[in-house]
N, CA, C and O atoms as a GROMACS GRO file, in nm:
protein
  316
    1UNK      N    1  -3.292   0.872   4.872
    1UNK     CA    2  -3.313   0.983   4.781
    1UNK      C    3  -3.199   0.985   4.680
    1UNK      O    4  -3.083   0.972   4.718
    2UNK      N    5  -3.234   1.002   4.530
    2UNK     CA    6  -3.105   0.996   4.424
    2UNK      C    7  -3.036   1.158   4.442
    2UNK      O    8  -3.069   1.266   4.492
    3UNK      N    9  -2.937   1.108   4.376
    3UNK     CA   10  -2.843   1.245   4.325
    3UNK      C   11  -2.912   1.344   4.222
    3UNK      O   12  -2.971   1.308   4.120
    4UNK      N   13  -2.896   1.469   4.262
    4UNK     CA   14  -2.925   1.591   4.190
    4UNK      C   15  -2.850   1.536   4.062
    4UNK      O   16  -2.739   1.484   4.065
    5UNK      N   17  -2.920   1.551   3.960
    5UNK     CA   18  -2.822   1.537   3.810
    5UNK      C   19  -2.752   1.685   3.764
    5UNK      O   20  -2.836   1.774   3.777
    6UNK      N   21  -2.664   1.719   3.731
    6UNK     CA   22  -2.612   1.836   3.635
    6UNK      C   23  -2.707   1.862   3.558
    6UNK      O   24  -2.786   1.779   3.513
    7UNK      N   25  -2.706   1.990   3.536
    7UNK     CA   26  -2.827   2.041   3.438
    7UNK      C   27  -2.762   2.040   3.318
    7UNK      O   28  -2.856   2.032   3.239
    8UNK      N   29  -2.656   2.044   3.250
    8UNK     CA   30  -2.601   1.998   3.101
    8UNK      C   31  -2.618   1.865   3.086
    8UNK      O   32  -2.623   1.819   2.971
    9UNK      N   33  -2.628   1.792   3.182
    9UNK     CA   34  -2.626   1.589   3.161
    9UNK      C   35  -2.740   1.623   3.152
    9UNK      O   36  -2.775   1.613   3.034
   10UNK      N   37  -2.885   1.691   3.267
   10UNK     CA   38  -3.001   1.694   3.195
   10UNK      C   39  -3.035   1.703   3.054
   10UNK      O   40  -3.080   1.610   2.987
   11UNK      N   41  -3.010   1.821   3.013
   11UNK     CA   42  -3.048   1.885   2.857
   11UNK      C   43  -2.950   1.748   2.784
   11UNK      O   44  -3.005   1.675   2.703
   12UNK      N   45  -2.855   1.734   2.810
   12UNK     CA   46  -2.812   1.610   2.679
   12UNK      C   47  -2.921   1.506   2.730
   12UNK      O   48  -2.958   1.462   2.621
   13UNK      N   49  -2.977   1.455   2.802
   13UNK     CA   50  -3.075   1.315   2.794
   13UNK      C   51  -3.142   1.343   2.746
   13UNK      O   52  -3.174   1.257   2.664
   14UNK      N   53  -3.243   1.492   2.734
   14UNK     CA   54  -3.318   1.550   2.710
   14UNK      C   55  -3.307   1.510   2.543
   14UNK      O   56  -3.375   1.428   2.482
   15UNK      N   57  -3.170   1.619   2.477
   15UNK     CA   58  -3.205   1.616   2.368
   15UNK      C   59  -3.165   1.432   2.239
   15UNK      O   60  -3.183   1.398   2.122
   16UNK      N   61  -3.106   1.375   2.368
   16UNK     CA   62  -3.053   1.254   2.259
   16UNK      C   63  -3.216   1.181   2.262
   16UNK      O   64  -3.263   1.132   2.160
   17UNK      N   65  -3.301   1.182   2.405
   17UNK     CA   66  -3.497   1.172   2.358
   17UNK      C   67  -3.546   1.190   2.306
   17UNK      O   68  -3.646   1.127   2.272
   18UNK      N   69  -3.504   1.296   2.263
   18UNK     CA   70  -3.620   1.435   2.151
   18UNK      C   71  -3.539   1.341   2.006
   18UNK      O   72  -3.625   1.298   1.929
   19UNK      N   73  -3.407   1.310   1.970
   19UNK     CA   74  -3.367   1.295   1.872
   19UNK      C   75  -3.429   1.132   1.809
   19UNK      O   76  -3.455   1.091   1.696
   20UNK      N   77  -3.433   1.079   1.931
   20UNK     CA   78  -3.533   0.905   1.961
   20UNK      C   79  -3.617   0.880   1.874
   20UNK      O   80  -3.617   0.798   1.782
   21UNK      N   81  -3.762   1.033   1.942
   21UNK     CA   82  -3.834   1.059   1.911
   21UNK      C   83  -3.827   1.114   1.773
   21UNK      O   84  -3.919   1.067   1.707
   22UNK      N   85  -3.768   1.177   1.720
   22UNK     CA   86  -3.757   1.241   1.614
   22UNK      C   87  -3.715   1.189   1.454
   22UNK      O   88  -3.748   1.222   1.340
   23UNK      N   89  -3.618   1.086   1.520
   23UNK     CA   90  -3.607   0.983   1.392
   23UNK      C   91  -3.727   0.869   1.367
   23UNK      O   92  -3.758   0.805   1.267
   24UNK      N   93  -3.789   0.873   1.525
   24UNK     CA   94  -3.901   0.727   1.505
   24UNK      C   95  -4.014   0.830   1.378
   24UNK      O   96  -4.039   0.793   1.263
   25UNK      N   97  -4.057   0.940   1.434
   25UNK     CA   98  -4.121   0.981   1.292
   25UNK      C   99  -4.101   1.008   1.174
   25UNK      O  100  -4.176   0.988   1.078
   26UNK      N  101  -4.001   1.053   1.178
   26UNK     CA  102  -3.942   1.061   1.052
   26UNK      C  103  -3.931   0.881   0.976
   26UNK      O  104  -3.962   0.842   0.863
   27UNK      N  105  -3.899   0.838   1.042
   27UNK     CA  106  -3.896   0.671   0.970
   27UNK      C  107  -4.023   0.618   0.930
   27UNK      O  108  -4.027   0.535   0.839
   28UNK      N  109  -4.142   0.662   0.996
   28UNK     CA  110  -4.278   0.655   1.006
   28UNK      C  111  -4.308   0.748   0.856
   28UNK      O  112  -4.393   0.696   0.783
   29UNK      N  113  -4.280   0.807   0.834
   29UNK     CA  114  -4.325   0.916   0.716
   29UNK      C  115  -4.217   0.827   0.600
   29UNK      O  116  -4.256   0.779   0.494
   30UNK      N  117  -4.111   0.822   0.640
   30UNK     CA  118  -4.031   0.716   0.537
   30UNK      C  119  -4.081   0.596   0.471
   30UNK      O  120  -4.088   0.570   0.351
   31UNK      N  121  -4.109   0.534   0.562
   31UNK     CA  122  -4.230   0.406   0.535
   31UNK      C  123  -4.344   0.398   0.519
   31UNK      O  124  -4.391   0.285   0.522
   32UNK      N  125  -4.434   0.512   0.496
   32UNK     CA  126  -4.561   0.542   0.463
   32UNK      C  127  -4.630   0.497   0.547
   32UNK      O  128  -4.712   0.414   0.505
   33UNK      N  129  -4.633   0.520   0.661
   33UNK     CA  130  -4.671   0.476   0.780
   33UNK      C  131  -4.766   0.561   0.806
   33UNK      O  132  -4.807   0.545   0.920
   34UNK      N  133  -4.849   0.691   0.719
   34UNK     CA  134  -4.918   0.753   0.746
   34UNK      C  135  -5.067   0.740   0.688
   34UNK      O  136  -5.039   0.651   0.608
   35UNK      N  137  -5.166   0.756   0.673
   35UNK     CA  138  -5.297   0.680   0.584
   35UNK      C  139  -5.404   0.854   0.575
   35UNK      O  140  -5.509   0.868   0.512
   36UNK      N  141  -5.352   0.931   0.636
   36UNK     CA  142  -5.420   1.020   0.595
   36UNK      C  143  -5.284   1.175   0.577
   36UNK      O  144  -5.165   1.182   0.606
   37UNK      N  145  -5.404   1.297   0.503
   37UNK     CA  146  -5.311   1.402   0.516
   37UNK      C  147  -5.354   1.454   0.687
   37UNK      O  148  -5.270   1.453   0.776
   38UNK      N  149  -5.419   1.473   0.696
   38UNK     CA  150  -5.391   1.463   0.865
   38UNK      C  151  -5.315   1.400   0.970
   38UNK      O  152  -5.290   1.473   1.066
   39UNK      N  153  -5.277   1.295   0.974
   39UNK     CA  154  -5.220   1.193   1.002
   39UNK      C  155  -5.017   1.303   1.012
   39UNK      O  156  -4.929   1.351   1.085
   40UNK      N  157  -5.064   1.278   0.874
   40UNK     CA  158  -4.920   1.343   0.780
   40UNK      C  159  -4.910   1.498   0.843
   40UNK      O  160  -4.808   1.549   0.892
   41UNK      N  161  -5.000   1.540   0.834
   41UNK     CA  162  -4.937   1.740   0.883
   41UNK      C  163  -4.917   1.676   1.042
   41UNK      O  164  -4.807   1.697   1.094
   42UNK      N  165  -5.017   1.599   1.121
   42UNK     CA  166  -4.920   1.584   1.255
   42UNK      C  167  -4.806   1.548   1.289
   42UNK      O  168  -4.721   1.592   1.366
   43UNK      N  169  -4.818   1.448   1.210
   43UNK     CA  170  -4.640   1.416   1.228
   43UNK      C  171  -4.553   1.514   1.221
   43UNK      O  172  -4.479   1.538   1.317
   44UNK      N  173  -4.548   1.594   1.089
   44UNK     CA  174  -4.449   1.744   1.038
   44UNK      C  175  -4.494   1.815   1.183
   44UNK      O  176  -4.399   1.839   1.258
   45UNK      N  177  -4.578   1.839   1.214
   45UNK     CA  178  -4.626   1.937   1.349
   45UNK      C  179  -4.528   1.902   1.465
   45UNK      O  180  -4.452   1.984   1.514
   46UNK      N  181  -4.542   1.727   1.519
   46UNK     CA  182  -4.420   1.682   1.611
   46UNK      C  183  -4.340   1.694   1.554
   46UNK      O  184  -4.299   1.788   1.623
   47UNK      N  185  -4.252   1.685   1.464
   47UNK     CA  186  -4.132   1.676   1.414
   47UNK      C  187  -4.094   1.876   1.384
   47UNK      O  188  -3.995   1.927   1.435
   48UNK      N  189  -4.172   1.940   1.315
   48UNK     CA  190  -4.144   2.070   1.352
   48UNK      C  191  -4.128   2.114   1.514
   48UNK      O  192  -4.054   2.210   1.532
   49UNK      N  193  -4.193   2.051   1.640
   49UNK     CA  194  -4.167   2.117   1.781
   49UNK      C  195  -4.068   2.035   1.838
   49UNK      O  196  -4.037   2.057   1.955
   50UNK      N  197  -4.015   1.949   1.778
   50UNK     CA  198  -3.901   1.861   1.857
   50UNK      C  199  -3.817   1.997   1.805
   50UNK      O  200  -3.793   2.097   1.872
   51UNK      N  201  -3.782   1.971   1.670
   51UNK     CA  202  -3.692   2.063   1.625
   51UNK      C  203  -3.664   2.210   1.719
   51UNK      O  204  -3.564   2.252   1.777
   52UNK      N  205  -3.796   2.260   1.703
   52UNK     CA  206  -3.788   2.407   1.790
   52UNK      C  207  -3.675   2.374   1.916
   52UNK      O  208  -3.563   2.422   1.936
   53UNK      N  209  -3.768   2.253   2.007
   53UNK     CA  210  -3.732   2.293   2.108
   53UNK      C  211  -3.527   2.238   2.138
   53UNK      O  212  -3.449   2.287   2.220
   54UNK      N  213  -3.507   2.149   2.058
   54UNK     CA  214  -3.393   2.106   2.047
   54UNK      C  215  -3.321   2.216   2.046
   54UNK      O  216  -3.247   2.249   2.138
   55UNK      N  217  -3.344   2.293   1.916
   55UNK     CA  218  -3.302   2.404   1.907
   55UNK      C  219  -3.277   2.522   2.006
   55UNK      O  220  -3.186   2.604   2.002
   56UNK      N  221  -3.366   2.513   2.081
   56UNK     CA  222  -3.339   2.617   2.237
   56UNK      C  223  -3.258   2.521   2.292
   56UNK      O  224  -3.146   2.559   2.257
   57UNK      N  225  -3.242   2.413   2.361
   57UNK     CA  226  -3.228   2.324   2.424
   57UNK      C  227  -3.034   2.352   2.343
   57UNK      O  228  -2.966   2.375   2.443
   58UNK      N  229  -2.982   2.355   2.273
   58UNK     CA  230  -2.911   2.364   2.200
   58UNK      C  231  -2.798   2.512   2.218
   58UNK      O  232  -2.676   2.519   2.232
   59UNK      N  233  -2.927   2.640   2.207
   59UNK     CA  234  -2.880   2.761   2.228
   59UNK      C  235  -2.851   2.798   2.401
   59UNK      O  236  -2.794   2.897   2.445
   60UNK      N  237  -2.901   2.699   2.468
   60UNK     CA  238  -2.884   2.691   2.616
   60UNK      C  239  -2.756   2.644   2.622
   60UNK      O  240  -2.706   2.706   2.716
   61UNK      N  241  -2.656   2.553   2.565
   61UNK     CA  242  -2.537   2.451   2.591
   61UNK      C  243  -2.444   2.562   2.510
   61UNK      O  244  -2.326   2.578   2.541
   62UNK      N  245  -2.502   2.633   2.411
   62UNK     CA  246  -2.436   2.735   2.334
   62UNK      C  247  -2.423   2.853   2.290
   62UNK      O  248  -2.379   2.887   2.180
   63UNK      N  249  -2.484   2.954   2.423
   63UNK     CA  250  -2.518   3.054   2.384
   63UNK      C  251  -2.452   3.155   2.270
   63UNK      O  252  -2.330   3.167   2.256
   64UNK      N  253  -2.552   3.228   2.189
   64UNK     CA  254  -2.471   3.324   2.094
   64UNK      C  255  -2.484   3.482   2.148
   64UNK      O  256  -2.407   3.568   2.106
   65UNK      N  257  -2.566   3.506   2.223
   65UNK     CA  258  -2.539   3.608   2.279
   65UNK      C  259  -2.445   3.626   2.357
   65UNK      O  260  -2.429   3.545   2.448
   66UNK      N  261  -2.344   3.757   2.340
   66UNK     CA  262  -2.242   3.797   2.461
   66UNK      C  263  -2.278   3.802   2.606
   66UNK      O  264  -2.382   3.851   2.649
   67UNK      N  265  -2.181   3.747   2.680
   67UNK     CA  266  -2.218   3.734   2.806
   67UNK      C  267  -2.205   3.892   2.848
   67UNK      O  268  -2.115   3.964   2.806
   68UNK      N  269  -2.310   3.935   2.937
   68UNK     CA  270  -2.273   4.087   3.008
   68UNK      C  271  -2.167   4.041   3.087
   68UNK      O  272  -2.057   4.079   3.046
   69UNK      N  273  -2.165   3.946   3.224
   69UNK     CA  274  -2.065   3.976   3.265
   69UNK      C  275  -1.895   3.900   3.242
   69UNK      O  276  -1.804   3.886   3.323
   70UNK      N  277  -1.903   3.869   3.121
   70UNK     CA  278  -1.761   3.837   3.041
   70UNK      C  279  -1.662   3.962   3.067
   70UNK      O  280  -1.711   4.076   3.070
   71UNK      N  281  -1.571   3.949   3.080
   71UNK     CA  282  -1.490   4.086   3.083
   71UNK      C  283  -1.399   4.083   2.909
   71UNK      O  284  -1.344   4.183   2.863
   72UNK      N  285  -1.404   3.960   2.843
   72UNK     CA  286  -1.394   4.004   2.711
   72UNK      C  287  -1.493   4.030   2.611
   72UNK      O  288  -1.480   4.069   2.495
   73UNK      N  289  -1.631   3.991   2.702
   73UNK     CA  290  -1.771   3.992   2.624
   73UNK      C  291  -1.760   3.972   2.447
   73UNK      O  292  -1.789   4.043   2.351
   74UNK      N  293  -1.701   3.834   2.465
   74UNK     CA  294  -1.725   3.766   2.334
   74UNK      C  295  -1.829   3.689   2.287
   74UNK      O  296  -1.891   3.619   2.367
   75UNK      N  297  -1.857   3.690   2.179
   75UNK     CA  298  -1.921   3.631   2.098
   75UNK      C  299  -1.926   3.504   2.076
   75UNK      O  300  -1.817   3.475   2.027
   76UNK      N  301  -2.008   3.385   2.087
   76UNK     CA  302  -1.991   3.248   2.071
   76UNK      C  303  -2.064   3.214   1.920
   76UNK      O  304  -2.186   3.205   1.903
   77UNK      N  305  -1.979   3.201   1.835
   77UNK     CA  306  -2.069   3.150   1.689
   77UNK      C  307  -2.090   2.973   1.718
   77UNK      O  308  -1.983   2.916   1.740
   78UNK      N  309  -2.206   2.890   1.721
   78UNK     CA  310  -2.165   2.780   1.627
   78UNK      C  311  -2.121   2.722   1.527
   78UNK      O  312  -2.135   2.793   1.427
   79UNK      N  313  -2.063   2.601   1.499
   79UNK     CA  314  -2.016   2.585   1.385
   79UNK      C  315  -2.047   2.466   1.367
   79UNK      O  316  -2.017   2.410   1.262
   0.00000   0.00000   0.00000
């Protein structure tokens, strides 16, 4: 039986996949790799839900909400 992975090593495999994925379409739309406008809004469609979810995937490693039980209950901005 393997080792439990860390759930931050999860979400980073996770998102350097999603990013895999995310440049292969984008390179695909670069190279006109598309033959219809259908074709074309799917791609933007995957490439808009990678984004989303990266984006949670992201606010999980970085939350901006204050922690309740912080006892300085600070604020985390990204930058």
């Amino acid at each position: 039986m393997s080792e439990a992975m860390d759930p931050v090593s999860v979400i980073y495999k996770i998102k350097k996949s999603m990013q895999s994925q995310m440049d292969a379409l984008v390179q695909t739309l670069a190279n006109g790799g598309v033959d219809s406008i259908e074709d074309y809004k799917y791609i933007i469609g995957k490439i808009h839900g990678i984004d989303i979810v990266n984006q949670e995937l992201s606010n999980l490693l970085e939350p901006k909400e204050p922690d309740k039980d912080d006892p300085n209950n600070v604020t985390r901005i990204r930058r």
